[in-house]
N, C-alpha and C positions, 0 to 999 in steps of 0.2 A: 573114779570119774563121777563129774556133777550128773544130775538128775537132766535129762534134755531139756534146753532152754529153747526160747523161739527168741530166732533173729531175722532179723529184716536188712537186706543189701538191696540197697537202690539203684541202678546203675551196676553193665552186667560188663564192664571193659577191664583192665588190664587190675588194677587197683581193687575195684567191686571181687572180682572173678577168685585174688590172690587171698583177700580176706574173707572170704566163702572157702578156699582148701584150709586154710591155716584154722578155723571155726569147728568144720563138722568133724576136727579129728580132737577138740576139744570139747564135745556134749553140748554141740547147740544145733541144732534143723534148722535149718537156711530158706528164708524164701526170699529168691534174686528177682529182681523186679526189672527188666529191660527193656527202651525202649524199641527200639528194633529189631528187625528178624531174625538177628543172632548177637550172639555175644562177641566179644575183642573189642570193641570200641575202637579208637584208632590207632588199636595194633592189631586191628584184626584184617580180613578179606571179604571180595566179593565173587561170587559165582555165578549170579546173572548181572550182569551191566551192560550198560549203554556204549557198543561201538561204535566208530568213526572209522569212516574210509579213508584212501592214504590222501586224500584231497578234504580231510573235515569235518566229511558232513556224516550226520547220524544214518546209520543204514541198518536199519531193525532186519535183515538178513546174517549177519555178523554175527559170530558166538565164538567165545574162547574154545581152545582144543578142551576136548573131554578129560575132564580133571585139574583142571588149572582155574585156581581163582586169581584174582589178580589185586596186590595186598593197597591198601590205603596209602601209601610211600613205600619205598624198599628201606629197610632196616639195617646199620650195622650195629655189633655188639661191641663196644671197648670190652677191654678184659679189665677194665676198674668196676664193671657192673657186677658186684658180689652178690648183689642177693640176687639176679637173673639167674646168673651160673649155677648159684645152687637148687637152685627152682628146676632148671633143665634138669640135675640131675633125678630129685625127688618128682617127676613127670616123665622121665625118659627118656629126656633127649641127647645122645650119645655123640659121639664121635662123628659114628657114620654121618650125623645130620647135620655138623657144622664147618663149613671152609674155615679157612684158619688162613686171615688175611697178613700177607707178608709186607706190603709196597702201597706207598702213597703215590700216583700220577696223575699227570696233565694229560689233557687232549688240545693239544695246539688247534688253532681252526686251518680251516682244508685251506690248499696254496693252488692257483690256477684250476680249480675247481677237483683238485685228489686230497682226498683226505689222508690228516698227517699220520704217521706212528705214535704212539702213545710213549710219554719220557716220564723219568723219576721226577716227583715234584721236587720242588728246586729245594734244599736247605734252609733253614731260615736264617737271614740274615745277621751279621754279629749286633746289631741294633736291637735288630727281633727278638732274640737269642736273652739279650740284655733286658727287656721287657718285660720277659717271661721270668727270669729268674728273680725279677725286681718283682713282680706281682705274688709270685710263690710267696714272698719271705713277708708280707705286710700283715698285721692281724686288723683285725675285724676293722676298729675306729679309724682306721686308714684308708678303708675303703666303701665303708656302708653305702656313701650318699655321691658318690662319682660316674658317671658311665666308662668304659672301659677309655673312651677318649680322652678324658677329663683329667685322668690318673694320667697316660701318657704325658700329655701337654703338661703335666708338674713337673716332670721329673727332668734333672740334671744335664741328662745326657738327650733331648729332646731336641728334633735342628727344626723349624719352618720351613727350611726348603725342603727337608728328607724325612716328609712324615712318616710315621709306623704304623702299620696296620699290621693284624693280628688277625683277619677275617677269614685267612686260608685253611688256620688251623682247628679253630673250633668253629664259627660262625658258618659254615659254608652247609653244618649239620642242624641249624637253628633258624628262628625263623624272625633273626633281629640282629642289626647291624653293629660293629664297632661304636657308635656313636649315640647309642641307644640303650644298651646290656649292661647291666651292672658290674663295675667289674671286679666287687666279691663273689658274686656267682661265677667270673672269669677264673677268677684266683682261687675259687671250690674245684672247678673243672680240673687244671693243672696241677693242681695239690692230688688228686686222684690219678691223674694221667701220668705224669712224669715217672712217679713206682715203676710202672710196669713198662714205661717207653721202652726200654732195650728189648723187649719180647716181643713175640706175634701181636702185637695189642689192640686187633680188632679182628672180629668174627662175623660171618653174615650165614643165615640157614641157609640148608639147601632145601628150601621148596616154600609155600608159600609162608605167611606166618597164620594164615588158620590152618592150615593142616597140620605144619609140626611142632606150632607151638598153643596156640587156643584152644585145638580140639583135645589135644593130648592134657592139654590143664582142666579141660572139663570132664572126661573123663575120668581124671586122676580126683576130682572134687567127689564126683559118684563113689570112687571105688574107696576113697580112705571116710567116707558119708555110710558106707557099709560096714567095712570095716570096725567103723567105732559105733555105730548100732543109730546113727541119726538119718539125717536127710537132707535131701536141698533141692527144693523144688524150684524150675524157674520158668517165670512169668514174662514172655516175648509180648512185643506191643503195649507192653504195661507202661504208660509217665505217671510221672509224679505231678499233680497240677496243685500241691498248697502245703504250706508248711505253716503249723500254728503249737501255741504252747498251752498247756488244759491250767490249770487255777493253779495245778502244784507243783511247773514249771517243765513238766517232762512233751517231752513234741510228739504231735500227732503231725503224721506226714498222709495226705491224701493220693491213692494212686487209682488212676483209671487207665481201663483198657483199652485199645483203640477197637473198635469192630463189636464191643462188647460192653456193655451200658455198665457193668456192675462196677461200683469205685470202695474201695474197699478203703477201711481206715486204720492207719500203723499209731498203734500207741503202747507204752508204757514198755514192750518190748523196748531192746534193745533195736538200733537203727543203725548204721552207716551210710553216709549219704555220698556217695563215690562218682558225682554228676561233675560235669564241668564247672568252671568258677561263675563262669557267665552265665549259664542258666540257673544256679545254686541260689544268685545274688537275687535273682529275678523275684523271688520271692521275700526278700525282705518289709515288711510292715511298719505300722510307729509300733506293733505291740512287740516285735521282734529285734525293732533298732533299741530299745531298750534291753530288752533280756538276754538278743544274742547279739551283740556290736561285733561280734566277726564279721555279720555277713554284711553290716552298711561300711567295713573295711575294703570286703572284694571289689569295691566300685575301684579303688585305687587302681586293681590289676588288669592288664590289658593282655587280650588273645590276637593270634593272627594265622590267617593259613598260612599251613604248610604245602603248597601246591603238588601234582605228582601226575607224573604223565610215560604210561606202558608205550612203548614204538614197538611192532612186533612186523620186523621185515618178511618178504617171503624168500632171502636166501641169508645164508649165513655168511656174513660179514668178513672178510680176512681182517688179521690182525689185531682182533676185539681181546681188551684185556681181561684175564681172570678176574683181578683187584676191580674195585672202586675206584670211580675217577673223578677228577673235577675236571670241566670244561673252562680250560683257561680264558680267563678276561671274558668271563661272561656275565652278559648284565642283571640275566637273572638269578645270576649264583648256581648254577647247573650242576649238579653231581650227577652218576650214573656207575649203573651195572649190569653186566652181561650177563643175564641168568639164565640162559637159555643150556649155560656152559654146567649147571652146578642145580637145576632142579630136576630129579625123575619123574616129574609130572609132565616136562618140556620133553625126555629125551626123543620121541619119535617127530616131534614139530623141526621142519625143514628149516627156517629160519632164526637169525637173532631175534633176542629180545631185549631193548634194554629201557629196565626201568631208572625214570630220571622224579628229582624231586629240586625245586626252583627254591630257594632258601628267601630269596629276595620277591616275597609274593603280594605285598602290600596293595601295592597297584593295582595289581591283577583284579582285584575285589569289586564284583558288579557285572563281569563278563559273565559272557554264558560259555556253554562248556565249547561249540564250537568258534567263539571268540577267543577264548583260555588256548586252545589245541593251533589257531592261528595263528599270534602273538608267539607261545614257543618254538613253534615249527620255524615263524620267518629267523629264529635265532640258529635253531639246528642247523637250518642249512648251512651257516657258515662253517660247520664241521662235519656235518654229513652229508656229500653232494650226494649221495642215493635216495637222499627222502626229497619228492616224495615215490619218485619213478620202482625205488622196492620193498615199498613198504606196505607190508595186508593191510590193516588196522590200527588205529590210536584209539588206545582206554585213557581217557582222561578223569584227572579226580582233581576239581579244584578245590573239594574240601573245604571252602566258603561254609559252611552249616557246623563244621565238626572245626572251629581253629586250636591254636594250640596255643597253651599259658609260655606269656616270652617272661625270661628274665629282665624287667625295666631295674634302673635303679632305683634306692629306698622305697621298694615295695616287701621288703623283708619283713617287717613288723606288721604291714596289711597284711601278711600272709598265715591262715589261720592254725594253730595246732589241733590235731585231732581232736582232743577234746573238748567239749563245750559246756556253757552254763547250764542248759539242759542235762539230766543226770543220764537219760537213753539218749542223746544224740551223739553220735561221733563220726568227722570226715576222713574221707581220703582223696586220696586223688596228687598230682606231683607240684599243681599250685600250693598244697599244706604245707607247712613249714616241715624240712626234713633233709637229713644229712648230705644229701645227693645233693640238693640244691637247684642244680638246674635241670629244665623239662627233657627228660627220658623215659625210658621206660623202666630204667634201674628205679628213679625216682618215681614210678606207679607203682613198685613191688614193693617196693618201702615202704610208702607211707599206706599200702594194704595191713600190711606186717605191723606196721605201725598202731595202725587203727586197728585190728584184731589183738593183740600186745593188752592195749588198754581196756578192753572189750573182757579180754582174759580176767584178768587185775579184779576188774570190778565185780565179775558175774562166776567164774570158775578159779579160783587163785592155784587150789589145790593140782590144775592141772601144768603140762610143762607149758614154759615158757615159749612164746611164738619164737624160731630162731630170727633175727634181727641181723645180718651180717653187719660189720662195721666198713667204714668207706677201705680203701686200698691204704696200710700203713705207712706211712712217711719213713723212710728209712734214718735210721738216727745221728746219722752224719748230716742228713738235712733238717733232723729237727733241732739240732744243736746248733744249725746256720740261722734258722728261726727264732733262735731265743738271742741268738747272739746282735740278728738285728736289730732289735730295740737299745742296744749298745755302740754296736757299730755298723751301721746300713750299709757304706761301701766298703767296707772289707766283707760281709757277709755276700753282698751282693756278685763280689767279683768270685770270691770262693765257690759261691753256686755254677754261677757261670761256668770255674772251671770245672767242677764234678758233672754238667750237663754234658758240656763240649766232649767230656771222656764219654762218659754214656753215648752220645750220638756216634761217636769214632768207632 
């Protein structure tokens, strides 16, 4: 083991958090530098917030049950997320802790004022179907520079009257439309997704995700910081307010504390800068748009809330499903989950809970939170006649401060790799360029893993390698359909089709 190094993580969220465990078990002392009053970032949760009565308005009497925070959006896991998966194992998170989602459904909207039963989402269409196994098979120069609409509208089997959308299967979890999303980050998605499609192929915790999965990783960051004889201290209320490069090209990143005058200067040390893209860029200069042209890149990339809104009834709902749902034909793209069914922090709380996140949030942007909480509510009702007559409290998060990097098209070359022309600099974060591709949190564990990987490389070689999982393998009957593309499109195309259609059956 190297001699203990000092490292510096900027930013204390999913990304930051991953490449601080994978570090202190390689000989370096950690100091994480965050700006708020805890760590997860926007995988994490909150424990004091601002309620809303079941009428809107802010009511500073209101407080979640004792031990219940209430997470930034509700999460679910694909089971393409390898390096997540392995992460839970090496932090603890077991069996017990995770539902193991079977079923995709609708929530039809309520008929003469009764809300409907919950149905299997419908199949995808043989068009849909045909879409899908057409975007699988394309390599790269076939789709860099397209949105996933664009690709559609080319292809063969395309009608005017019976257009395709694809929005139900992946976008309904993103925070960017069909007409807008790349649709090589489409074609990344589904090349990971379909492996596993015959399986349980999504997961969601049981309980918040700072409790079983944030607190459990920072703990686990102390306990393997002992273990290998380092440390890692972290620094709450600490920003970053300047990033500059000294005569011999290495970055000096300026942090101050909030509440506390003293601003401390990161140099020469190694860095990871694991901030969002939007504020990252913020500091770009002319002495930086020359030295580091990554960062006059991120202007390309564009963020957008992910909206998210706790309903927490006072009686328990009949009929509320286990699974994840989406609210059929809804305009703001509504998902949701009963967690009231599947967290031990809920089990004594008398009523549902069901956390909802709006995919379609663009608009939203400029309300306040009891304008955000009105806007969704006028939509719930069309599927919940109980709200607002039994409902305690709405937690609203419209996450406006904290957006999320969408996949646009040809933003894949703006998008930066860990490493930089600076010799101590190196990012992460799920805007860096990296296997996963599109914004997850598989892709925050990445490109941690990632940026620690080269971090190793450069300052400890001699120690093991950070494990890196690789995306979910293509099975080779499908990769052999993918090479055969570039020879013959519709025979490969229709043979996918049919090895999918068996899969589905």
């Amino acid at each position: 083991m190297a001699d203990n190094i000092k490292l510096n993580v900027v930013g204390g969220g999913l990304a930051g958090m991953v490449a601080a465990y994978e570090l202190v078990q390689r000989g370096f002392d950690v100091d994480l530098y965050e700006s708020t009053s805890r760590l997860g970032g926007k995988a994490g949760s909150d424990y004091n917030i601002c309620l809303f009565d079941k009428h809107g308005k802010l009511d500073p009497k209101l407080s979640l049950p004792d031990g219940v925070a209430s997470d930034h959006g509700y999460h679910v896991f694909p089971k393409w997320y390898t390096n997540m998966r392995q992460l839970w194992e090496q932090i603890g998170v077991g069996s017990e802790d995770v539902y193991e989602g079977l079923l995709y459904l609708d929530q039809p909207p309520a008929t003469d004022g009764v809300r409907q039963p919950v149905a299997k989402e419908e199949d995808a269409s043989p068009q849909q179907l045909m879409a899908i196994c057409d975007l699988f098979l394309q390599p790269d120069k076939a789709v860099d520079n397209l949105t996933l609409q664009a690709f559609l509208h080319s292809r063969d089997y395309f009608q005017p009257d019976n257009p395709i959308s694809l929005n139900s299967f992946i976008l309904n979890a993103l925070t960017i439309g069909d007409a807008d999303i790349s649709s090589r980050a489409c074609r990344n998605v589904f090349r990971q997704w379909i492996p596993v499609f015959p399986e349980k192929n999504w997961d969601a915790l049981r309980g918040s995700l700072q409790r079983v999965l944030i607190d459990r990783l920072e703990a686990a960051i102390h306990k393997e910081a002992e273990n290998a004889g380092t440390s890692c201290t972290i620094h709450y209320g600490h920003s970053m307010i300047d990033l500059e490069l000294d005569d011999d090209g290495f970055a000096v990143v300026t942090i101050e504390g909030d509440g506390n005058p003293v601003t401390r200067q990161l140099a020469k040390d190694p860095i990871i800068l694991a901030i969002p893209q939007e504020i990252l860029r913020s500091f770009n200069s002319q002495q930086l748009f020359t030295s580091l042209p990554q960062l006059s890149k991120l202007h390309y990339l564009r963020s957008n809330p992910f909206t998210a809104l706790d309903v927490f009834f006072t009686r328990k709902l009949d009929g509320m499903p286990e699974e994840h749902f989406t609210l059929q034909d809804s305009y703001w793209g509504l998902t949701g989950f009963e967690i009231s069914q599947h967290w031990p922090e809920l089990a004594d709380y008398p009523g549902s809970v069901i956390q909802l996140v709006a995919a379609n949030s663009r608009s939203l942007t400029g309300l306040d939170a009891e304008g955000f909480i009105s806007v969704i509510v006028d939509e719930l009702k069309r599927y919940y006649p109980e709200i607002p007559d039994d409902v305690a409290f709405f937690v609203p998060h419209t996450n406006m401060d904290v957006p999320l990097f969408v996949n646009d098209v040809n933003t894949w070359d703006a998008r930066p790799e860990p490493l930089t022309a600076s010799p101590n600099l190196f990012l992460a974060g799920d805007f860096t360029q990296n296997d996963t591709d599109v914004t997850s949190m598989e892709g925050a564990v990445r490109t941690g893993r990632n940026a620690a990987e080269h971090i190793r490389i450069q300052y400890a070689s001699e120690t093991p390698e950070v494990p890196i999982q690789p995306t979910t393998p293509i099975p080779p009957q499908m990769q052999q359909l993918i090479q055969l593309a570039e020879f013959d499109p519709v025979g490969a195309r229709l043979a996918l089709f049919g090895a999918f259609a068996a899969m589905r059956a």
